[in-house]
N, C-alpha and C positions, 0 to 999 in steps of 0.2 A: 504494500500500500504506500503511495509516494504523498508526503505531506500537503497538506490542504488548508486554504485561506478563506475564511468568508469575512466580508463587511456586514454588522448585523445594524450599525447605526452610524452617527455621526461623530462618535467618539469609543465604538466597541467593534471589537474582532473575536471571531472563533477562527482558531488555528485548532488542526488537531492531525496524526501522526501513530496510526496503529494506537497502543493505549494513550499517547499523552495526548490528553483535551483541555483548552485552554480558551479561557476568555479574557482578553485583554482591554484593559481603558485606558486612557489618556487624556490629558489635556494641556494645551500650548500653543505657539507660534506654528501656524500649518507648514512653513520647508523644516522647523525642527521635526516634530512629527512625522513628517513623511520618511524624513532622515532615519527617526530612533524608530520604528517600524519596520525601516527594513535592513538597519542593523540587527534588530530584534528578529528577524522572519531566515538574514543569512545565519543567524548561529542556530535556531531554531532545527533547519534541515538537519546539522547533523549530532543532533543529540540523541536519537533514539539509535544509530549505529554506534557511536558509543558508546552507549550502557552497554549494550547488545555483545558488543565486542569486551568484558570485562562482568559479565554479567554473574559467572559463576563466582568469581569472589565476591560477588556484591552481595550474593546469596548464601555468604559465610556469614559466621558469628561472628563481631569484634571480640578480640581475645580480653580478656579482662587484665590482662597485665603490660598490653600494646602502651605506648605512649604517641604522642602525636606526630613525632620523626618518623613513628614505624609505621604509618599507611603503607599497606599494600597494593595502593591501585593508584593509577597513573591521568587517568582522565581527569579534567578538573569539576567535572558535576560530580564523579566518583568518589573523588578524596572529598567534596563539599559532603556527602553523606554519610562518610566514615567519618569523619573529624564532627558532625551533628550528635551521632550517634556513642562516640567514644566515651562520652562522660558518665554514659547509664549500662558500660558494660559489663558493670558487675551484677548483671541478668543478663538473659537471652537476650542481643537484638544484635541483628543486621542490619547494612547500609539500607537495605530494602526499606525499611522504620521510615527514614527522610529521601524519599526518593521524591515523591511529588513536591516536596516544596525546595528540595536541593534544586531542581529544575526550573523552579520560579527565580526563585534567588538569582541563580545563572542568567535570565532573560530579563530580569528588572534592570538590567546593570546597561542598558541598551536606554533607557529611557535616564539616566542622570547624565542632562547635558543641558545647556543653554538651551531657552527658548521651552522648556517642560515644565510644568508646574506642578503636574502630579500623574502619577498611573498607578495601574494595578494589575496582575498577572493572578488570575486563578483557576489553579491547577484541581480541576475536582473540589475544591473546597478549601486548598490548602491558597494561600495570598499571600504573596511578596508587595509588599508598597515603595513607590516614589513619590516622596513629600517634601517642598521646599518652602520655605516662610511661608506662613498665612495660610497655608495647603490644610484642609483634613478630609478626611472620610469620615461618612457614616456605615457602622459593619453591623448587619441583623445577624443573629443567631436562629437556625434551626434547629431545635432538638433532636427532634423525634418525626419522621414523616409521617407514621401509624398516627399520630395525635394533630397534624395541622388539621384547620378547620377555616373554611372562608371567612373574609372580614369585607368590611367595605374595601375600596377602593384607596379612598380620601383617606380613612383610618390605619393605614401602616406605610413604612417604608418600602416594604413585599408589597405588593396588590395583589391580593386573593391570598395572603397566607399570615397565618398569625405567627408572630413571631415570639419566641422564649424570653429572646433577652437584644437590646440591641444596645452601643455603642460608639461613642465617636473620638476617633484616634487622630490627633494634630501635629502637623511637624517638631513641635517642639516637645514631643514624648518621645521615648525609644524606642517605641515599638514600629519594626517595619516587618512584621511575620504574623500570620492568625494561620493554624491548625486545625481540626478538627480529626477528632479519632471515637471509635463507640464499633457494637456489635451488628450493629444495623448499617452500618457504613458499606461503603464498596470494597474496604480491606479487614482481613480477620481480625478479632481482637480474642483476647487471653480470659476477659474483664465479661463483665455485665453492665456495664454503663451504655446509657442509648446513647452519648455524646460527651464526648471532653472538648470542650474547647479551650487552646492555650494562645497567649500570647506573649509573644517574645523578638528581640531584636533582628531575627532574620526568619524567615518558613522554612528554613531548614532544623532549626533549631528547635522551633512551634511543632514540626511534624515528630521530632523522634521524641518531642518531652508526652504530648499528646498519648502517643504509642502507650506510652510508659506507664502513665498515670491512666489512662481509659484503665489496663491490664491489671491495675493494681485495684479498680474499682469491681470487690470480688466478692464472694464468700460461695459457703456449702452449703445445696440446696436440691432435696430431690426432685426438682421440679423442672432447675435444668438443666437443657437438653445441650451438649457437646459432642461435639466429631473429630477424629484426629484429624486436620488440614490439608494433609494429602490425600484426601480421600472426597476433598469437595473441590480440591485443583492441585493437578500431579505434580507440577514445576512449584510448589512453593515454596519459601524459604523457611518457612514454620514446620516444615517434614509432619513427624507424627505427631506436633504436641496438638492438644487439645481446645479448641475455638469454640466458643461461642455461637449456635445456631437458633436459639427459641431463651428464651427467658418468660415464665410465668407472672403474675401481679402477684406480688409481694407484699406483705404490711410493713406501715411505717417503719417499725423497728428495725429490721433488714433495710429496709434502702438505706437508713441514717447509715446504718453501720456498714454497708459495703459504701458510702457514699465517702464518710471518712477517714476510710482506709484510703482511698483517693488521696485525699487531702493530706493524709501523712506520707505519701510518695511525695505529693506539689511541692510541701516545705522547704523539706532539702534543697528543692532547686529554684526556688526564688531564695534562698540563702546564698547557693552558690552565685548567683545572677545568672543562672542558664534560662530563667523564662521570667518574665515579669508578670503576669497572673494565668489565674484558670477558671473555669468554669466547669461542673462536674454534673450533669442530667441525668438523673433516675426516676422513670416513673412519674414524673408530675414534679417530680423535686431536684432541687439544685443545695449544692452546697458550692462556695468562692472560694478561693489562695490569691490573695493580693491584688483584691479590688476595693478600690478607692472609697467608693459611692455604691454598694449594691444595691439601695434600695431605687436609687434612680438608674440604676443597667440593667434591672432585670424586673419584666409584666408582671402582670398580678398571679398567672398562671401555675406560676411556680412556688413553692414552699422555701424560702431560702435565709441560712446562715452566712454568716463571713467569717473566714478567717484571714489570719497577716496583712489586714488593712494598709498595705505598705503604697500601694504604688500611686503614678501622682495624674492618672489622665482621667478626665473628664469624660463623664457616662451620660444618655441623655435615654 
């Protein structure tokens, strides 16, 4: 399949390339744009050769005693994924963890130039930002598909879809990365979380903490249902460990408590500075790691705690 380009509007593209599907935004001076588009469009071709081409180490474990000198891969989306994911390898994960947002990372880099005033690259769910003075975004959260429900029009950000939690990210915050990881998603997870959303200063960084903590939102329950991973796609990198396929409705008690096992993985790592906050959805409930303002980030829909009120961006 040879890469492919659509104009969806006046400021958005779908680019898409065997699995990587991308919608990208922008806004600036139209020959910058034209320019950072197709800087953006020539590295684009050849990223999915190689992955492709390094692919079986990328579908290794980081060794838990590698240091940052010892990447073993040579591509630079490649070592962007191992070097993401180096910091949580004292568990399972592979470069596979920050693949979609290693990839954004890589293509935002195409849009920081004169004449840009902001973009955004997202990859499946995972979003690399370009934000210069005065620049923000506004980022909705979905949780849960099984739970949207139509709203008006005029009443969200989404039209037609209620949103969990929404936010607004300004140049002058660090964050230029948003994640998303859960059982319901398009990649496996370890966990019972419908959705982690993380934020952090690059998507590649967003994507392996995501990983992490989604996997860590856990417990034991006859009710659900798991598969080993090679057994619902043969080429994984998760082999035979055990995923996530059905989760049953749970009582309160159980969500709290697989919710903040989550939240004792998040710690660590807005301690370390590896992610600036999280968001943690189960079941109608959220529990936060380093949000400012929850009660203005997140709808009425959700049942929600804070924890390490630490970070400093404005939630709307």
């Amino acid at each position: 399949m040879n890469p492919s380009r659509i104009r969806l509007d006046a400021t958005r593209q779908h680019w898409q390339h065997g699995p990587i599907d991308l919608i990208l935004s922008a806004d600036g001076e139209p020959h910058a744009l034209h320019a950072a588009y197709e800087a953006c469009w020539s590295r684009f071709v050849d990223v999915l050769p190689e992955l492709v081409g390094e692919l079986k180490q990328l579908r290794q474990a980081v060794r838990a005693e590698a240091t940052l000198d010892e990447c073993p891969l040579q591509g630079r989306i490649a070592r962007r994924m191992w070097t993401a994911c180096q910091p949580h390898s004292a568990c399972f994960i592979t470069p596979m963890a920050a693949v979609a947002g290693s990839v954004a990372d890589e293509l935002i880099g195409a849009f920081a130039r004169e004449g840009i005033a902001r973009a955004y690259i997202n990859n499946g769910g995972d979003i690399a930002l370009h934000l210069t003075e005065g620049c923000r975004y506004r980022i909705g959260v979905l949780a849960d598909l099984a739970h949207y429900r139509p709203v008006p029009a005029s009443g969200d950000p989404t039209p037609g879809l209620a949103l969990d939690a929404n936010l607004t990210l300004d140049a002058s915050l660090p964050v230029r990365g948003i994640a998303t990881s859960g059982w319901r998603g398009r990649s496996f997870s370890l966990g019972i979380a419908d959705s982690v959303t993380v934020l952090a200063r690059n998507a590649a960084s967003a994507d392996a903490a995501a990983t992490m903590i989604a996997n860590a939102v856990n417990l034991d329950h006859a009710g659900i249902a798991r598969c080993p991973a090679s057994s619902l796609k043969d080429d994984t990198d998760l082999g035979d460990r055990l995923v996530t396929v059905d989760v049953p409705s749970l009582p309160a008690p159980l969500i709290d408590f697989a919710l903040a096992r989550g939240v004792e993985a998040a710690r660590p790592l807005l301690e370390r500075g590896l992610i600036e906050s999280a968001a943690l959805f189960l079941q109608g409930r959220v529990r936060t790691a380093g949000l400012h303002d929850t009660g203005a980030l997140l709808t009425h829909r959700a049942h929600t705690t804070t924890e390490a009120p630490c970070s400093k961006y404005a939630a709307c």
